[in-house]
N, C-alpha and C positions, 0 to 999 in steps of 0.2 A: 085716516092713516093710510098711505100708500102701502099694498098689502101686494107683492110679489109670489111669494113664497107660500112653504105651508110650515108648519110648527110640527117641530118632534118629537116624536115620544121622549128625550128628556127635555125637562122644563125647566133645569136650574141654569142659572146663569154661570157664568166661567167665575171662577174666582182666588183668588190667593192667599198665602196667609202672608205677606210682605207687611212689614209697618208702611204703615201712612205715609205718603212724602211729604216735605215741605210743601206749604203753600205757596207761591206766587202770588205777587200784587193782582197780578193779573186774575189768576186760579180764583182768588178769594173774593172779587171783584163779581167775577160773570157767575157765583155760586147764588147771589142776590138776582139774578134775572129769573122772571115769572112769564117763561115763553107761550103762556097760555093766554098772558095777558100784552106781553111785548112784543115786539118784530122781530125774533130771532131767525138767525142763518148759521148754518155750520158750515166754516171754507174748510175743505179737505185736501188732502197733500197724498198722491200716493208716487211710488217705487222707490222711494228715501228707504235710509240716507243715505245721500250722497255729496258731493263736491261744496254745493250751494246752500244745503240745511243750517249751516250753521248762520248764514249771513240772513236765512230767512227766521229762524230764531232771536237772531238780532233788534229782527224790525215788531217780528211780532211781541218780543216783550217793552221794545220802545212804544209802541201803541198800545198796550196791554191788551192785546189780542188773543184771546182762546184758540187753537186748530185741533183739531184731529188726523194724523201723520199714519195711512197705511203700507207699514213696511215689508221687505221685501227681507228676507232672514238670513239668505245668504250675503248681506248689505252688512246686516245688524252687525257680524263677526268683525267686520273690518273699521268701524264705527261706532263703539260701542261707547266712547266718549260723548258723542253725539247724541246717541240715546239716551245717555244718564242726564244729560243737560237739558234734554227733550220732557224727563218724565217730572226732574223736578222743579220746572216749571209750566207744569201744570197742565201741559197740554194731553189728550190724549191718543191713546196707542193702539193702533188695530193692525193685524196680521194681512198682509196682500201675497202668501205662500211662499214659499222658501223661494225659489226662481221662477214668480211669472208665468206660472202652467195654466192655460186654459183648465179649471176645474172640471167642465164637461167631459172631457177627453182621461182623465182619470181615473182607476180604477178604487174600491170603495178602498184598498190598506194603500196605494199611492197615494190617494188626499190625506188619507189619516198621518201620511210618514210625513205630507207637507207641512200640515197644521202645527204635527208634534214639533220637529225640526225649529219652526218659525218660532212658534212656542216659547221651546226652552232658551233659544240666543236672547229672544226679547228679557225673557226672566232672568237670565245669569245677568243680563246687563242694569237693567232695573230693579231687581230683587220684584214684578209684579207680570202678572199673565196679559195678554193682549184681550179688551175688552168686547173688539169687534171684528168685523173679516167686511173685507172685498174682493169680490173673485175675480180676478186681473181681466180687463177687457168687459167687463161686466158680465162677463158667460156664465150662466149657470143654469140651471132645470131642479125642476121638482126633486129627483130624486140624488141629485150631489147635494141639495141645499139641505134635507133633511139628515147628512151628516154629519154636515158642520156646526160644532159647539158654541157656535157665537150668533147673534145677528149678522144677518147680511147686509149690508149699508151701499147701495146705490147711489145714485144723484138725480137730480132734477133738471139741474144744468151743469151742461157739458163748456169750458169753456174752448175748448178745442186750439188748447194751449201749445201741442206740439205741430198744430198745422198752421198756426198765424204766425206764432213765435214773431210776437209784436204784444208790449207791453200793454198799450195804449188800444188797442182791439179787445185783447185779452178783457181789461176793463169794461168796455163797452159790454160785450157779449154776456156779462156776468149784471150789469144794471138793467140791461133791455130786457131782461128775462126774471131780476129776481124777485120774489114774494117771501111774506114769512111761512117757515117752514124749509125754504128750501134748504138744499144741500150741493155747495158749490166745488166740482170736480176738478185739481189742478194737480201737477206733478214739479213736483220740489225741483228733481235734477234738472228742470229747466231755466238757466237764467234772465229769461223775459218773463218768465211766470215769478220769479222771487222778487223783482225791480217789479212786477206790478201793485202787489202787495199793498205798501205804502199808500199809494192811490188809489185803490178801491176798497180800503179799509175807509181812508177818509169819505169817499163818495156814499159807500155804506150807511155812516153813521149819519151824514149829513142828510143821509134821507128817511132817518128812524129808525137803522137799524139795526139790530145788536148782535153782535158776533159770539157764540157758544161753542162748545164741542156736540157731538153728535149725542152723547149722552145727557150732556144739560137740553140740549133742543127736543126731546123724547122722553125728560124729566127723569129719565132711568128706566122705563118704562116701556123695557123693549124685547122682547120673546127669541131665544136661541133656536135659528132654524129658517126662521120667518126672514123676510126681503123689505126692508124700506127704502123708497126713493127719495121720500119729502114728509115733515108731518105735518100732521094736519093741523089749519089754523082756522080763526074766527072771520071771516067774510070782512067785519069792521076795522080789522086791523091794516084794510089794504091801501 
């Protein structure tokens, strides 16, 4: 397991007391994957929602596509339709800080007011807590990682979707580099990054391999505090 970070003195995982949502075809689908024995990838979406969310929600539940969507809180407020349609179909939901604050630069009650803040728009909207964190930019250090009450979730590959802003590259750059385990970094509000979707879900599969959220690819299995880029898989599966 890619191991960034260090683990905090608390251990429990974030959690809430929301009922259950519905399942999805989708949800109910990728619950049956055994990433330990399959090719899984988690494609992640972060600064949503925004403009395009919805039309990339579209596609992913036409392909019954799992994602993981790290939001931005001061978003959440003005989208909150977005996000209820987000939760109950199954994808999942991680906090990327109320407005995009390098976490490094932050003092320890600043991130706490970020977290909280993101936090609670997520929960009013979905009746559930955010299950994970991405520190905007990827910036973090030992000592802000240790105050944040969720995993920190990374990438392994970058598809460097706001500099090619070209569909068709986008794709490329996410096949030339994937394996199982990885974790594929994209950003919603860009519409060559939602028109790639379609296409490199198909290319995905066609080469074995299964698309999860960041929690099914880690089997749940993951330490608040700690930093993951990619997990870890079996050599034979490449």
């Amino acid at each position: 397991m890619a191991l960034l970070g260090a683990t905090s003195a608390a251990s429990c995982s974030a959690t809430t007391g929301a009922e259950p949502q519905a399942q999805s075809p989708s949800q109910s689908a990728s619950e049956q994957v055994d990433c330990s024995v399959q090719r899984c990838v988690a494609l992640t979406f972060d600064d949503g929602p925004d403009q395009f969310t919805d039309e990339l929600l579209d596609t992913l539940k036409a392909t019954e596509t799992p994602a993981t969507f790290f939001l931005i809180g001061s978003k959440v407020q003005k989208l909150p339709g977005t996000l209820q349609r987000m939760a109950a179909e199954g994808h999942q939901i991680g906090s990327h800080t109320w407005d995009h604050s390098d976490i490094t630069k932050l003092s320890a009650q600043q991130l706490k007011q970020q977290l909280d803040r993101t936090d609670a728009a997520i929960k009013k909207a979905t009746g559930q807590s955010p299950s994970v964190f991405r520190p905007p930019l990827g910036h973090h250090d030992k000592a802000h990682n240790q105050l944040v009450p969720y995993p920190l979730v990374l990438w392994d590959i970058h598809t460097h979707d706001g500099r090619l802003k070209n569909s068709e590259k986008i794709v490329k750059v996410t096949m030339d580099t994937v394996q199982p385990g990885s974790i594929v970094l994209m950003h919603d509000p860009r519409k060559t990054t939602v028109q790639a979707i379609p296409e490199m879900v198909s290319q995905l599969r066609a080469k074995g391999y299964t698309p999860v959220t960041v929690d099914q690819l880690f089997t749940g299995e993951m330490e608040n505090s700690v930093v993951y880029s990619s997990a870890p898989h079996d050599p034979a599966q490449q």
